[in-house]
C-alpha positions as CSV (number, residue, x, y, z in Angstrom):
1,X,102.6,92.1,95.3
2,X,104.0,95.8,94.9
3,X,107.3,96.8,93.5
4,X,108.4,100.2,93.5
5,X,110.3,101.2,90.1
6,X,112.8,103.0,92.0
7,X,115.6,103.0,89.5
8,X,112.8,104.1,86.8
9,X,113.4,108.1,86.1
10,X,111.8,110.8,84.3
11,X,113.0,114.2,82.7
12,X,111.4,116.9,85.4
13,X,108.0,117.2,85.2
14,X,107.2,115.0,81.9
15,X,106.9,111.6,81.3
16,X,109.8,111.0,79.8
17,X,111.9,108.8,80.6
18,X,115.6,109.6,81.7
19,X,119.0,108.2,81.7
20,X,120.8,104.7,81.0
21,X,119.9,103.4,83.9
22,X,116.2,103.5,83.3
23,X,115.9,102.0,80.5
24,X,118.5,98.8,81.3
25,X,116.0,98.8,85.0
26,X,112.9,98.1,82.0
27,X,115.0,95.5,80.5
28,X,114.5,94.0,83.1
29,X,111.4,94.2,83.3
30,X,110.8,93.1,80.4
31,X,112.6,89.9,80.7
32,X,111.0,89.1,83.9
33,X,107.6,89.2,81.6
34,X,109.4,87.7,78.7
35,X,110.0,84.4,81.6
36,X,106.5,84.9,82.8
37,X,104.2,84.5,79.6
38,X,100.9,84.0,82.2
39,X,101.9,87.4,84.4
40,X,100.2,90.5,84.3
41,X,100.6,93.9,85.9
42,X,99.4,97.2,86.4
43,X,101.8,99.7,86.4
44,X,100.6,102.6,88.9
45,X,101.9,106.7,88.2
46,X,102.2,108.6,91.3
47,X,103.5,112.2,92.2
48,X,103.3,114.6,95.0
49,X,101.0,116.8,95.9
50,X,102.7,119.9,94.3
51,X,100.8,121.7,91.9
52,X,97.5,121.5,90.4
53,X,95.9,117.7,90.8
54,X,94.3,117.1,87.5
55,X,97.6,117.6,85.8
56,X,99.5,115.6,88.6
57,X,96.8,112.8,88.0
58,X,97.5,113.4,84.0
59,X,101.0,113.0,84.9
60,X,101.3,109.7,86.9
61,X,98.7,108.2,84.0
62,X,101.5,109.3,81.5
63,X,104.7,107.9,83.3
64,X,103.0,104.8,83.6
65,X,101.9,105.2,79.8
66,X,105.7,105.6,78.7
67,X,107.0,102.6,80.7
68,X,104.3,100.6,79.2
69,X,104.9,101.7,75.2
70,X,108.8,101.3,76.2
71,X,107.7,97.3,76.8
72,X,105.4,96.4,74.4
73,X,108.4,97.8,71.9
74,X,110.3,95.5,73.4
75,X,108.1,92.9,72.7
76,X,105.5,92.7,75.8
77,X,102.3,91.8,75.4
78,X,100.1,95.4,75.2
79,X,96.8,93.1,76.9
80,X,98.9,92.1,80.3
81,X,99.4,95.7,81.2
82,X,97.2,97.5,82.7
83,X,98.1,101.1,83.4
84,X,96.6,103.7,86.5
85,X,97.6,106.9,87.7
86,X,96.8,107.9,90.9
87,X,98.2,111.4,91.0
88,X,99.2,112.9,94.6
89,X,96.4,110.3,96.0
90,X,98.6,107.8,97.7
91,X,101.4,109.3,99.1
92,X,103.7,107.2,100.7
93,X,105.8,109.8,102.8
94,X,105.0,113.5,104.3
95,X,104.7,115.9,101.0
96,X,105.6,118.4,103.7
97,X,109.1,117.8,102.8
98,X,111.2,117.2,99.7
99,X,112.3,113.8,100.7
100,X,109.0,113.3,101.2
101,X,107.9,114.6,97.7
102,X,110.7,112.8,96.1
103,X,109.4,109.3,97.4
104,X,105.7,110.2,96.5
105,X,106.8,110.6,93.0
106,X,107.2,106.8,91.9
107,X,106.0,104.1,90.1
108,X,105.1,101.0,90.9
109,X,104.3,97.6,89.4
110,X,101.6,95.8,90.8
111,X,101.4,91.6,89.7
112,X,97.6,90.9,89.5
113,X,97.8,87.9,87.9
């Protein structure tokens, strides 16, 4: 099972994270795990295929980084998250747009246990 972190927001091009609303969207998160000591996850950075791809792929690794450091302070578990960032690898929409690029630049959270 896939979630997109859609509420989940980031300062422009950094990985870190942005406004109220992201961090209460966590909380959640976090709670969810807190109720579900057996789950893990694996929280997978993506962008768009703007710019150059190593630092795209640096990128997504880092935006998942920060939303897993932002949980374990809050108390999850570091060993039931695994973190992966795909870069501009798995775009979801046509990067030929900027709606496009705006959905390709996401996390998600993936349950794999």
């Amino acid at each position: 099972m896939s979630l997109v972190l859609r509420d989940v927001l980031f300062e422009k091009g950094t990985a870190e994270l942005a406004q109220e609303q992201t961090y209460a969207y966590i909380d959640k998160l976090v709670v969810f795990m807190q109720e579900n000591p057996l789950v893990k996850i694996r929280l997978e950075g993506h962008t768009d295929n703007v710019g150059n791809a190593a630092l795209n792929k640096q990128l997504s690794m880092n935006r998942a980084k920060a939303i897993r450091d932002y949980m374990v302070d809050s108390g999850v578990a570091f060993e039931r998250m695994m973190i992966r960032g795909n870069g501009g690898a798995d775009p979801v929409a046509d990067n030929d747009t900027e709606v496009g690029r705006e959905q390709n630049r996401r996390v998600e959270m993936v349950i794999i246990n």
